[in-house]
N, CA, C and O of each residue as an XYZ file, in Angstrom:
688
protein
N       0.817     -1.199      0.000
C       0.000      0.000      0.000
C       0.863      1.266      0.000
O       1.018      2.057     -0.931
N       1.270      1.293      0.946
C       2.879      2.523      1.190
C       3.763      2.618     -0.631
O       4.181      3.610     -1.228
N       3.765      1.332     -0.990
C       5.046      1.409     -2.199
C       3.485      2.235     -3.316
O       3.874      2.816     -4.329
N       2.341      2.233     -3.137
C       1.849      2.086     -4.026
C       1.380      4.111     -4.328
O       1.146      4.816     -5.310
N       1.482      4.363     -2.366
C       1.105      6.349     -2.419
C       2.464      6.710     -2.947
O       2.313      7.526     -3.856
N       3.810      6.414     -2.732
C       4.937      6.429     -2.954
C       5.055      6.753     -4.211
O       5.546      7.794     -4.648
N       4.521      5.693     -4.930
C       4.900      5.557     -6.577
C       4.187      7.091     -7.157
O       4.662      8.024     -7.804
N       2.957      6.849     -6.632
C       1.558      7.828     -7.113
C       2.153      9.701     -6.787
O       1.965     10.733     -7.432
N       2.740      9.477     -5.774
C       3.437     10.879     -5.358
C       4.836     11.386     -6.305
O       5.079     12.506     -6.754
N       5.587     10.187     -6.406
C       6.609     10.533     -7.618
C       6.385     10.788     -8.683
O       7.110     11.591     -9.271
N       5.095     10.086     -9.431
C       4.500     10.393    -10.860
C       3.775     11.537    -10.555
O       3.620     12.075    -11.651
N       3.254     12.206     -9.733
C       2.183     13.315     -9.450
C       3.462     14.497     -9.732
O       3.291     15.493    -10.436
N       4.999     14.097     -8.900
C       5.895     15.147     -8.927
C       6.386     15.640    -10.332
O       6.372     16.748    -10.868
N       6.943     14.070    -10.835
C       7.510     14.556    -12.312
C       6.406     15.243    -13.258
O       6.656     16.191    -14.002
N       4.953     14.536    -13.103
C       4.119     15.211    -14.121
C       4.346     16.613    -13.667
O       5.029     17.224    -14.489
N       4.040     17.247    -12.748
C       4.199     19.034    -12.241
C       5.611     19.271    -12.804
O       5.993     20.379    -13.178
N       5.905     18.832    -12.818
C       7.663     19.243    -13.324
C       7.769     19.523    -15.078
O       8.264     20.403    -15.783
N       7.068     18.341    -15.299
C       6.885     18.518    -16.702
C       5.967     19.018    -17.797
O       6.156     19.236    -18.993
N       4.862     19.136    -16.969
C       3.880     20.696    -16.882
C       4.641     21.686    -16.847
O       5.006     22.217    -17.896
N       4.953     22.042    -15.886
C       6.045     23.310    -15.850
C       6.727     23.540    -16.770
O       6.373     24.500    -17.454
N       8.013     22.765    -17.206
C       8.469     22.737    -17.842
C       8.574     22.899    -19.283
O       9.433     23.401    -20.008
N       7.058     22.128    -19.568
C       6.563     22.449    -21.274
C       6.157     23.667    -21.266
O       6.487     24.325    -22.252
N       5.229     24.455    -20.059
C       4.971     25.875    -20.375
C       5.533     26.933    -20.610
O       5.351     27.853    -21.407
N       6.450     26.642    -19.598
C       7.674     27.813    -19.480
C       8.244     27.850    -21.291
O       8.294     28.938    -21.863
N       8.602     26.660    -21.967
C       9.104     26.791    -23.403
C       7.857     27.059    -24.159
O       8.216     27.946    -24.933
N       6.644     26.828    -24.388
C       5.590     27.188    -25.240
C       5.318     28.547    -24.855
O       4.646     29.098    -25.727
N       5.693     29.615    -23.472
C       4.834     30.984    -23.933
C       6.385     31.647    -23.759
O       6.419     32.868    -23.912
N       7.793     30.917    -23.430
C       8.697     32.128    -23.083
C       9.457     32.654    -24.349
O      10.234     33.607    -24.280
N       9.226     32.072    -25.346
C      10.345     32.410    -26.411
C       9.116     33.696    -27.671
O       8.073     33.225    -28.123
N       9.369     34.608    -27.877
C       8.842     35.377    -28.803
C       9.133     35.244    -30.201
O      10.180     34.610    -30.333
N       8.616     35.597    -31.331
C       8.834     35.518    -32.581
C      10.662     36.333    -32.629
O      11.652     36.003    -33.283
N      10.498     37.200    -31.857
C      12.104     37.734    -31.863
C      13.215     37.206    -31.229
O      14.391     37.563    -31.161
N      12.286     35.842    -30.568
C      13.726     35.010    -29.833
C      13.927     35.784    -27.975
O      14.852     35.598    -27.184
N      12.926     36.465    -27.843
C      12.762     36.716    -26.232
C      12.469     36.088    -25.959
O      11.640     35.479    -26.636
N      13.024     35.429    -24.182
C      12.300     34.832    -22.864
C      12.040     35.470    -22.325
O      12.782     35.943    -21.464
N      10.776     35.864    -22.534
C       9.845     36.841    -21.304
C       8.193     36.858    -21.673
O       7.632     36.558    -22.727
N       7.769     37.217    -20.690
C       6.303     37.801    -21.214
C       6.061     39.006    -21.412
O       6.367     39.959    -20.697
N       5.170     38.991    -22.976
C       4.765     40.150    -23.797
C       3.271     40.827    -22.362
O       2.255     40.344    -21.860
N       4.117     42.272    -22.258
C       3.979     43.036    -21.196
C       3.054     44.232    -21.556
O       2.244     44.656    -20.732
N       3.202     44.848    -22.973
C       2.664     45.757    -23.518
C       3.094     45.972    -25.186
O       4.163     45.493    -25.565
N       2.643     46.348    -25.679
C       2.747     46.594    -27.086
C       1.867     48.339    -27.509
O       0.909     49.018    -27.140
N       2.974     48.361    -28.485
C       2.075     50.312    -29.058
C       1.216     49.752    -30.119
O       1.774     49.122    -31.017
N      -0.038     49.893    -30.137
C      -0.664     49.748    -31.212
C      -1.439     50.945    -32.100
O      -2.626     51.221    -32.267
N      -0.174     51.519    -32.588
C      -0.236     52.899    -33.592
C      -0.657     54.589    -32.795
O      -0.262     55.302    -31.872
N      -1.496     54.579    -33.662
C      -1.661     56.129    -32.784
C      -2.959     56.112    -31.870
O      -3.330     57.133    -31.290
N      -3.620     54.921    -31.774
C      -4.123     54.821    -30.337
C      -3.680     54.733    -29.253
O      -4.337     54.886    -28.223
N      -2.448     54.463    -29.321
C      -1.874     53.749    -27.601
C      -1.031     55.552    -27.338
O      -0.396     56.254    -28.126
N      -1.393     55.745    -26.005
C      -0.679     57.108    -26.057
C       0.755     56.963    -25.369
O       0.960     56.146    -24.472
N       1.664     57.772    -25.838
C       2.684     57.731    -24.946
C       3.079     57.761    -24.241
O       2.351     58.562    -23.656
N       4.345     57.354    -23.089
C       4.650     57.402    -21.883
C       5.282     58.687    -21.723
O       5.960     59.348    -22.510
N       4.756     58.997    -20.010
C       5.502     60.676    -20.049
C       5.973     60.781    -18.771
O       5.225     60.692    -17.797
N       7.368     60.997    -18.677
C       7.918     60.935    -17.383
C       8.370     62.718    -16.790
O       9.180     63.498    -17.293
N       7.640     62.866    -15.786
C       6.837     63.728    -15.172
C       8.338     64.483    -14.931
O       8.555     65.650    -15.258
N       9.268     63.641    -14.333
C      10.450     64.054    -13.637
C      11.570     65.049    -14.909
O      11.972     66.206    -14.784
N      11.757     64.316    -15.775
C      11.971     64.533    -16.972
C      11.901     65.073    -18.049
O      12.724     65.168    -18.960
N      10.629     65.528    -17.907
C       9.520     66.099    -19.064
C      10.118     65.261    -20.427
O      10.898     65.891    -21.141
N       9.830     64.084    -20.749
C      10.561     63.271    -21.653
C       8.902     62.574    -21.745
O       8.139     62.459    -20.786
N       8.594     62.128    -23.311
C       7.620     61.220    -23.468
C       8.581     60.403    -24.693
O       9.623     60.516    -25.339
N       7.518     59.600    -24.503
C       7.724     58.112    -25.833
C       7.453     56.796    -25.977
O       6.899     56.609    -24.894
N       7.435     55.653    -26.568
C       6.648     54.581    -26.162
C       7.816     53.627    -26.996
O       8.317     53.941    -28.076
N       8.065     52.593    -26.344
C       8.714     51.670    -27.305
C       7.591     50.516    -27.763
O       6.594     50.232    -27.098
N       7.974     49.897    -29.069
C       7.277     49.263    -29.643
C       6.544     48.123    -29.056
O       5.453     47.687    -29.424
N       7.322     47.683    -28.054
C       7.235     46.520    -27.049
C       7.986     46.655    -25.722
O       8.920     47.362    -25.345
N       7.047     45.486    -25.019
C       7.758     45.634    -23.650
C       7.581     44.129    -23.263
O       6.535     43.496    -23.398
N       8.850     43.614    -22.722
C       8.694     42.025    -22.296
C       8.923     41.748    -20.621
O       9.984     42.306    -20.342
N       8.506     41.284    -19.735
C       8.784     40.995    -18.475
C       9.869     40.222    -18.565
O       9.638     39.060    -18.899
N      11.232     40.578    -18.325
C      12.358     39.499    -18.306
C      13.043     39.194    -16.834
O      12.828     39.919    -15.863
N      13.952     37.949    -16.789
C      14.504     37.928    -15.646
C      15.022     39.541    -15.680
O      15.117     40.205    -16.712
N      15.304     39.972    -14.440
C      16.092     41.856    -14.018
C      15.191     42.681    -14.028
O      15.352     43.860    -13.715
N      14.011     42.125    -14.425
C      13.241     43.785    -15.592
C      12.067     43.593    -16.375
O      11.161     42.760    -16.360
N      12.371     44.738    -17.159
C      11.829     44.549    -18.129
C      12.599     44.990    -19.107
O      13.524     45.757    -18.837
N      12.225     44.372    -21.088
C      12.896     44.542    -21.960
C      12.441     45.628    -22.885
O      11.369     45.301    -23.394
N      12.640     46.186    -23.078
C      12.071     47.595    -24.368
C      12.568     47.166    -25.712
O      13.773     47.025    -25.917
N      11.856     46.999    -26.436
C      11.733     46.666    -28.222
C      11.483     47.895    -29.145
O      10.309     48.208    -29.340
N      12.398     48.567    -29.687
C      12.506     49.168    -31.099
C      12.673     48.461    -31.945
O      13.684     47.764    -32.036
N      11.667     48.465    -32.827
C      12.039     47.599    -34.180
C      11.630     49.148    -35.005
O      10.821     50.056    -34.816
N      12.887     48.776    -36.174
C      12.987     49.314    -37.495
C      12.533     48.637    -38.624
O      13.221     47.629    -38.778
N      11.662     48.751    -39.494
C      11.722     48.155    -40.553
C      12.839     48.412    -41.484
O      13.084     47.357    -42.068
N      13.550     49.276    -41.838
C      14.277     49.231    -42.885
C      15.755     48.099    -43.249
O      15.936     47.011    -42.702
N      16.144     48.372    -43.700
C      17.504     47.235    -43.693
C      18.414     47.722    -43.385
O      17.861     48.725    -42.935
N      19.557     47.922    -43.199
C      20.514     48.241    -42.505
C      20.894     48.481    -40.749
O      20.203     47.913    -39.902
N      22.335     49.589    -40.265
C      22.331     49.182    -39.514
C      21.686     49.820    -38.167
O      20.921     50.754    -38.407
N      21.819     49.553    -37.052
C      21.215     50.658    -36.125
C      21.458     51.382    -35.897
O      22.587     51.228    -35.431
N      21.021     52.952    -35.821
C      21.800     54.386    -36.035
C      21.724     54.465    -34.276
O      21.193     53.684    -33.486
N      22.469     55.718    -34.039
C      22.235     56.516    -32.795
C      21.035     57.039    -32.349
O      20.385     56.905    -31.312
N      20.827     57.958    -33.849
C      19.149     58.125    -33.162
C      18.022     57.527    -32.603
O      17.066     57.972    -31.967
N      18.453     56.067    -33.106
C      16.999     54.727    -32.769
C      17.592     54.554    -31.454
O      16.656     54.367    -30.678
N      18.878     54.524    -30.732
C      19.415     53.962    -29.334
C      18.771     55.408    -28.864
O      17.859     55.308    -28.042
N      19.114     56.668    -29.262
C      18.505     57.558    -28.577
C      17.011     56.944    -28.636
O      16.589     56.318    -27.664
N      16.174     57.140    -29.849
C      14.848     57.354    -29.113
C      14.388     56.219    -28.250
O      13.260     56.298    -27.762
N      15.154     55.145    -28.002
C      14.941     53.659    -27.733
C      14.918     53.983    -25.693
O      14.196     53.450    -24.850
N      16.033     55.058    -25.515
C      16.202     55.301    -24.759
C      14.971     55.993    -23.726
O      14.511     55.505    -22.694
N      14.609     57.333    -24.409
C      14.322     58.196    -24.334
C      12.512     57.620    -23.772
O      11.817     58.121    -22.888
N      12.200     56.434    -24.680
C      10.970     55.656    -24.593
C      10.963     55.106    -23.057
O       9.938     55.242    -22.388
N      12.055     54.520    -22.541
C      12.506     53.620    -21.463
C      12.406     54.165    -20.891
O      11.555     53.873    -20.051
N      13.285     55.781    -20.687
C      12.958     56.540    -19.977
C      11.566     57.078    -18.730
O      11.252     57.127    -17.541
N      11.148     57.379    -20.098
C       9.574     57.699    -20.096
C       8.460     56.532    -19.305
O       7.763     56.747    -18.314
N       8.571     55.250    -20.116
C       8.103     53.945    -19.500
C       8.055     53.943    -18.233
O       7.017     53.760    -17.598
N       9.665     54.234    -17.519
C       9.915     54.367    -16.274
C       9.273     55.546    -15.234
O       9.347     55.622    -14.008
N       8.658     56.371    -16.155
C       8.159     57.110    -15.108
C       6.428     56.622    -14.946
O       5.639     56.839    -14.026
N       6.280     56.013    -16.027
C       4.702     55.076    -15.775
C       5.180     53.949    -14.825
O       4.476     52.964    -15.047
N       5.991     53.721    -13.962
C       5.788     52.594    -13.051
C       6.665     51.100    -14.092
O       7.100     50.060    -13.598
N       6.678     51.355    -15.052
C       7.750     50.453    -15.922
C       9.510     50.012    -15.620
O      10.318     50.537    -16.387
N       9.938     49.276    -14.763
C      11.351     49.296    -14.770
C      12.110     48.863    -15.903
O      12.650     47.759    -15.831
N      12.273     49.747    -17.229
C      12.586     49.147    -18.042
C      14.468     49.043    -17.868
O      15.240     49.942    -17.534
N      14.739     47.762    -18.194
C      16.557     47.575    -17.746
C      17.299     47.289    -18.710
O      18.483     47.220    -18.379
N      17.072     47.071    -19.887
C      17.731     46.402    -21.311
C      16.458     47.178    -22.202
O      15.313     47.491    -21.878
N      17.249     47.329    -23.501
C      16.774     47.583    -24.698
C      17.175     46.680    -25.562
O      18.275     46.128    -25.534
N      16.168     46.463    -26.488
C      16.554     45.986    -27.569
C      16.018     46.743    -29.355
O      14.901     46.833    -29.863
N      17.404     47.164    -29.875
C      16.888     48.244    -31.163
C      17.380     46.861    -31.955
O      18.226     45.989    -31.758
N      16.247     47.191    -33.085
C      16.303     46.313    -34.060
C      16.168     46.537    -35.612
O      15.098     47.033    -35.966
N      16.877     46.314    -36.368
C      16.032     46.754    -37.758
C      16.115     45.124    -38.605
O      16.445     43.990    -38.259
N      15.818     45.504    -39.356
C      15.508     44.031    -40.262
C      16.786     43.242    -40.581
O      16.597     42.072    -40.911
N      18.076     43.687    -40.540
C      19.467     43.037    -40.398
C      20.168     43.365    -39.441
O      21.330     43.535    -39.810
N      20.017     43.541    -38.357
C      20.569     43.720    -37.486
C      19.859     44.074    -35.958
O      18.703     44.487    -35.866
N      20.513     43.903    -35.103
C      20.156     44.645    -33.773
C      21.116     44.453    -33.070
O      22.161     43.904    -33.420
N      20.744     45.068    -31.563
C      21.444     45.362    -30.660
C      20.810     45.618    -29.098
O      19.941     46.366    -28.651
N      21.662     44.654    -28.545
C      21.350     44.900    -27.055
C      21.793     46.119    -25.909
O      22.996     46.376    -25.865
N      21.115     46.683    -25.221
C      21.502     47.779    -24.302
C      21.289     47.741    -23.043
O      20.134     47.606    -22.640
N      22.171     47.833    -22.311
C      21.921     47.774    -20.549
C      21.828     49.175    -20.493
O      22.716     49.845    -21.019
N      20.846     49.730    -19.910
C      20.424     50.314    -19.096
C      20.721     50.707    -17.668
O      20.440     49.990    -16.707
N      21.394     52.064    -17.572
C      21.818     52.431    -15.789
C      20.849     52.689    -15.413
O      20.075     53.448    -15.996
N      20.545     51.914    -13.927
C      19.651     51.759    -12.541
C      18.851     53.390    -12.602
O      17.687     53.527    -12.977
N      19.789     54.600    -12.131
C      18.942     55.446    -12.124
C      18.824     55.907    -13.512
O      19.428     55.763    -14.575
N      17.478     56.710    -12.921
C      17.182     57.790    -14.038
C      17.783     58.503    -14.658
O      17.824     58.439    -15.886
N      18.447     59.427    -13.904
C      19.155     60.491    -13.875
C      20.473     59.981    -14.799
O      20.665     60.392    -15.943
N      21.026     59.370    -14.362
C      21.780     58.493    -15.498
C      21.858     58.095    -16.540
O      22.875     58.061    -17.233
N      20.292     57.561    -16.942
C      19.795     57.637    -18.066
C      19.488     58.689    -18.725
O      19.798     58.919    -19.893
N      18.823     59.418    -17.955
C      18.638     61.006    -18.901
C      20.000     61.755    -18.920
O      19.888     62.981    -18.885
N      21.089     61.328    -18.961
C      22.140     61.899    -19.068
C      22.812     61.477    -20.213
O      23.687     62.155    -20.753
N      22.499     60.556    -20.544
C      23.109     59.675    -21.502
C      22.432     60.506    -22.920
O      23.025     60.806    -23.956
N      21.209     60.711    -22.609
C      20.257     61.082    -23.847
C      20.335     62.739    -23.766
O      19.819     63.337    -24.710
N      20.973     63.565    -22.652
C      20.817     64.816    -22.192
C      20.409     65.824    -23.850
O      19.476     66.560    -24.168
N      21.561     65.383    -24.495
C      22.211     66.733    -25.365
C      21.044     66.331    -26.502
O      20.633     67.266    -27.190
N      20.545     65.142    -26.715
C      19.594     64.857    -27.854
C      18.237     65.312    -27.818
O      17.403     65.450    -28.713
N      18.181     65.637    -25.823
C      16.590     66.233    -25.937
C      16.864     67.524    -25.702
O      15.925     68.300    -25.876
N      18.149     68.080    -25.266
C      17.943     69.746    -25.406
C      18.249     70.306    -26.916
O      17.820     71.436    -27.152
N      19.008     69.564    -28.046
C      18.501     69.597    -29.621
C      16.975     69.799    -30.018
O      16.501     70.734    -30.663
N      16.220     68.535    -29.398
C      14.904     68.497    -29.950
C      14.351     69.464    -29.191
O      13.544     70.087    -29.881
N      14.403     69.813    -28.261
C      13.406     70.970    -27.288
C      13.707     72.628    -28.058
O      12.904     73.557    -28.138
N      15.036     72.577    -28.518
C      15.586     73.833    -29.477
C      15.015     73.908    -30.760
O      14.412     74.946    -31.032
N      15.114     72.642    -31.954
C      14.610     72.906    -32.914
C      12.898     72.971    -32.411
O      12.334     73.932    -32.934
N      12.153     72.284    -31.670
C      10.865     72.506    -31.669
C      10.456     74.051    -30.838
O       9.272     74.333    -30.653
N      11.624     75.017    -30.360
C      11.151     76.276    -30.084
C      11.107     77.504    -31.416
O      10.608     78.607    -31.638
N      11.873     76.614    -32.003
C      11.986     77.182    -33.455
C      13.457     77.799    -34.215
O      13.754     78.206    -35.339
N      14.292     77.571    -32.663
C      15.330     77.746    -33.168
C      16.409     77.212    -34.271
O      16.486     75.998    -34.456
N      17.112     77.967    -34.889
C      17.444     77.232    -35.991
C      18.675     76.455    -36.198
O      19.762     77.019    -36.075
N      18.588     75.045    -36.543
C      19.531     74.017    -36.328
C      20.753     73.853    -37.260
O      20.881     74.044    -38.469
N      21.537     73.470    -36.384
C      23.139     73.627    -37.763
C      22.581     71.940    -38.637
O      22.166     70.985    -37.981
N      22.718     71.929    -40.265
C      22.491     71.159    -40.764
C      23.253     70.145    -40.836
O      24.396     70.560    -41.025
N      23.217     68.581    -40.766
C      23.886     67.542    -40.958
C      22.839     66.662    -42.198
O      21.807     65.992    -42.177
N      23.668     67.065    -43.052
C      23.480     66.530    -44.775
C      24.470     65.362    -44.611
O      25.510     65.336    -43.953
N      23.939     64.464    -45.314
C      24.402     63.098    -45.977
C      23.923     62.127    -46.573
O      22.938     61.542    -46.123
N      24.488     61.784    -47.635
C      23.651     61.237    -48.904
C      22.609     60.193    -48.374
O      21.521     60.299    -48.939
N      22.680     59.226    -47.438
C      21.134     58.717    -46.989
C      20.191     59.255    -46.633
O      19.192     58.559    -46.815
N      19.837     60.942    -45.842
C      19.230     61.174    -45.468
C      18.643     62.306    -46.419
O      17.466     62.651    -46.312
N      19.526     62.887    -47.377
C      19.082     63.764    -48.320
C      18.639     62.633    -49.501
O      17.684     63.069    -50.145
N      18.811     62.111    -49.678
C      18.145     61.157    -50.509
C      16.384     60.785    -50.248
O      15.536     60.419    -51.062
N      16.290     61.036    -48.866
C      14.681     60.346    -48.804
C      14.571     61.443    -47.966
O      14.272     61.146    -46.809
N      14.744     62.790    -48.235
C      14.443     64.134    -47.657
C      13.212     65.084    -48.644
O      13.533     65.338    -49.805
N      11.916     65.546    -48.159
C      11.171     66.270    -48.993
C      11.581     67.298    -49.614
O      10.759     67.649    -50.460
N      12.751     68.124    -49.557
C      13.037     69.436    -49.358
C      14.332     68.955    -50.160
O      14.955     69.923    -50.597
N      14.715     68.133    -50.368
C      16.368     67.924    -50.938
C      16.027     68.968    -52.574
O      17.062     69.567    -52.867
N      15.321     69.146    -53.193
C      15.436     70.116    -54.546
C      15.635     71.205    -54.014
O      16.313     71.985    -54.683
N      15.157     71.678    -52.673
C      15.367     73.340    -52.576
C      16.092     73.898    -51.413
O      15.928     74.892    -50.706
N      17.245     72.595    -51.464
C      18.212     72.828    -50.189
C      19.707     72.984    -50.683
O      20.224     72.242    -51.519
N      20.279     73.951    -50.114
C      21.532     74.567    -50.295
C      22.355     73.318    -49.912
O      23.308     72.961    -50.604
N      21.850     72.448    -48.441
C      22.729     71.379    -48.363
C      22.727     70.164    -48.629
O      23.472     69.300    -48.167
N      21.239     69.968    -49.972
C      21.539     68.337    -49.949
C      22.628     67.820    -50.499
O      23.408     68.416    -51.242
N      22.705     66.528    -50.083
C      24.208     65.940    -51.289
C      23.117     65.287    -51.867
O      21.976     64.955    -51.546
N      24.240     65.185    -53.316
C      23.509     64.194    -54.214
C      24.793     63.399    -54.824
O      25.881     63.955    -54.980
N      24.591     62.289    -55.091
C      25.330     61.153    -55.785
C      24.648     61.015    -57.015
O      25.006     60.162    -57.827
């Protein structure tokens, strides 16, 4: 009788084990190859942005995953090539923001269609908005109207509206 609760308790254990086990691999891996759970997602210009009060910084990253540390922040790019500064800036700048909605975001991940890249994230804020400092007192300048020194170069004057009636586009 004893060998027989015995047996019944070891098979009761491994099955929980292996329950477990199958779940954890059927919901932890994402189409992008994350282990975590899908936490939030932007779905276009309904979902409004995050705005961190402390900061005066808003933005939303594309995704958000619950990971071991954290949480993960997702920029995806569609285009091909590689990941610029500006996408780690705004990638940032989103996390930022996230974080002041109650979000601990701790890693980024920027992505475009050949490439990406992983980012740790410093603990404080303040740290973080330091990192991004000089990119939001740019954007806070050109949006007062002040006028910005130009950085022309043939990718960006190429798919620029204004490249026919600009003193600085390049052209190839």
């Amino acid at each position: 009788m004893i060998d027989i609760l015995l047996y019944g308790l070891l098979g009761l254990a491994a099955a929980a084990l292996l329950y477990n086990f199958i779940r954890r691999i059927a919901r932890s891996r994402s189409d992008l190859g994350i282990e975590g759970k899908l936490i939030w997602m932007d779905k276009g210009r309904s979902t409004k942005p995050f705005f961190n009060q402390v900061f005066e910084v808003l933005g939303k990253p594309d995704l958000m995953y619950r990971v071991r540390g954290g949480v993960l922040a997702v920029e995806y790019k569609s285009r091909r090539g590689p990941v610029f500064t500006s996408d780690v800036v705004q990638a940032k700048c989103a996390a930022l923001a996230a974080r002041g909605n109650g979000y601990q975001v701790t890693r980024l991940l920027v992505k475009t269609a050949t490439s990406e890249q992983y980012i740790e994230l410093p603990r404080a804020d303040k740290a973080l908005f330091n990192e991004i400092k000089e990119y939001v007192i740019l954007t806070r300048q050109a949006k007062a109207g002040v006028r910005m020194k130009a950085w022309p170069n043939v990718g960006k004057c190429r798919g620029c509206a204004f490249k026919y009636d600009c003193v600085h586009a390049q052209r190839k």
